[in-house]
Wavefront OBJ file of the C-alpha trace (Angstrom):
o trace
v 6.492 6.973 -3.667
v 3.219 7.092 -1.881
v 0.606 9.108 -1.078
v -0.339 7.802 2.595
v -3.714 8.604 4.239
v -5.084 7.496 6.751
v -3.551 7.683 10.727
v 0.111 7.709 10.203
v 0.970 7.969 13.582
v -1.829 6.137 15.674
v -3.680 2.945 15.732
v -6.565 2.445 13.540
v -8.940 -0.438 12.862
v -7.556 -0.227 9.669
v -4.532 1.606 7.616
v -4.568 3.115 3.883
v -2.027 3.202 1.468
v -2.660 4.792 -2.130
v -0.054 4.889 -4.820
v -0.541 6.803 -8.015
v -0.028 5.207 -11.804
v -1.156 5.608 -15.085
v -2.393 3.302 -17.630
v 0.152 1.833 -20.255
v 3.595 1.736 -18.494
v 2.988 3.381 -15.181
v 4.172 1.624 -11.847
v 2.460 -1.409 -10.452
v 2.815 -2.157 -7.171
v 2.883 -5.342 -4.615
v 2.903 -5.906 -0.895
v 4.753 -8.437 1.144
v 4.416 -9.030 4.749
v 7.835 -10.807 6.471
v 5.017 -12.655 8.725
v 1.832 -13.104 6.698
v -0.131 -14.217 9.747
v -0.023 -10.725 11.319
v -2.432 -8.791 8.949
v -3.905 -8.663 5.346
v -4.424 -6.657 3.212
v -6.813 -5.431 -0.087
v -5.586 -3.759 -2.927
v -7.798 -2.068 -5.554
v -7.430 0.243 -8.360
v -8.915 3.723 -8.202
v -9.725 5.414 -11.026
v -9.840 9.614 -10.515
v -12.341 9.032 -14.005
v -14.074 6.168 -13.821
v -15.400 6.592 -17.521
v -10.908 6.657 -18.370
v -10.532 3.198 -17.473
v -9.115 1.921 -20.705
v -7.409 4.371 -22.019
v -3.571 5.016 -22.424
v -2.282 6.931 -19.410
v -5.574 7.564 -17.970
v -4.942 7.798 -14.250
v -5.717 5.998 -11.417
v -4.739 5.406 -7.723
v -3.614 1.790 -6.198
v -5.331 1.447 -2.510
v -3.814 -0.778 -0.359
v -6.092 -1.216 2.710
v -4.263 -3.321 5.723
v -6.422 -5.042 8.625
v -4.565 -7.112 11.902
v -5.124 -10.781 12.132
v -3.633 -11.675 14.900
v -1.773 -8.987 18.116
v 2.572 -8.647 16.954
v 4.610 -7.445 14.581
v 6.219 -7.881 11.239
v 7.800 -5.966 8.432
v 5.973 -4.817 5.249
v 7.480 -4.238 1.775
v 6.012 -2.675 -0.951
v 7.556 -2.169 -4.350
v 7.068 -0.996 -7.330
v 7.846 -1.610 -11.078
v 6.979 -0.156 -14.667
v 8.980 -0.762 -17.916
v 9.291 3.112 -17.847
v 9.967 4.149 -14.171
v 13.127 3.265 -12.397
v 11.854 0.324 -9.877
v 11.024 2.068 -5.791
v 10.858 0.298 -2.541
v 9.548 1.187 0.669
v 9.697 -0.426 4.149
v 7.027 -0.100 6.941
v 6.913 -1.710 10.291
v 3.927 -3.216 10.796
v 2.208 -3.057 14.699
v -1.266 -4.746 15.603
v -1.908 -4.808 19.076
v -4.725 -6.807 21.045
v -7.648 -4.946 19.716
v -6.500 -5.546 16.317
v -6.162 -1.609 15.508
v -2.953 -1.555 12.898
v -0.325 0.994 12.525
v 2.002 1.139 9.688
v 5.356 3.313 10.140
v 7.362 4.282 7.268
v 11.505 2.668 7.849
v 12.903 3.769 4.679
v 12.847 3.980 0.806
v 15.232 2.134 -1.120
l 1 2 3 4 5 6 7 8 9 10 11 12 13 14 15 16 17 18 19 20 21 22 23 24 25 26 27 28 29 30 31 32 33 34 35 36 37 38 39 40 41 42 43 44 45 46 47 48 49 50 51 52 53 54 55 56 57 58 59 60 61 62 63 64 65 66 67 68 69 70 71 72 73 74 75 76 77 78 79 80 81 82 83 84 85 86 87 88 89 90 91 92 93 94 95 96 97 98 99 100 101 102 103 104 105 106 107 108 109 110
């Protein structure tokens, strides 16, 4: 379901998610955090053709970008759904530690 860049594996000031879709029935996506005092996060749409926007299945990229608030843990769940594509889930384990770097580990699609 994703396209993940960024540090998978070690501690970064900030983590990257990025999600492809299309315009006109392609998946959208949302985040929840289990703790929402933990970290935030940004989400934008990225367009590979900025000039595209508007047009039917044009596409484009979400981009999730996650920060730490506050040193613990918490679980993250991010899912997707489109009138067109069968419905995804994925579960990451969320870890900020005292210098507020974040790590995001992948648990498990649904």
């Amino acid at each position: 379901m994703s396209l993940f860049s960024g540090k998978h594996d070690t501690a970064a000031m900030e983590a990257v998610l990025r999600y492809d879709s299309f315009e006109g029935g392609g998946p959208e996506y949302s985040a929840e955090f289990a703790q929402e005092d933990i970290a935030e996060y940004t989400c934008v749409r990225d367009y590979e053709n900025k000039s595209k926007e508007t047009i039917c299945g044009a596409p484009f990229f979400y981009v999730f970008t996650f920060r730490g608030l506050r040193p613990g843990c918490t679980k993250l769940k991010i899912s997707s759904f489109s009138p067109i594509v069968p419905p995804e889930q994925e579960e990451y384990l969320v870890e900020v530690d005292e210098s507020l770097h974040i790590k995001l580990t992948l648990l498990g699609e649904a």
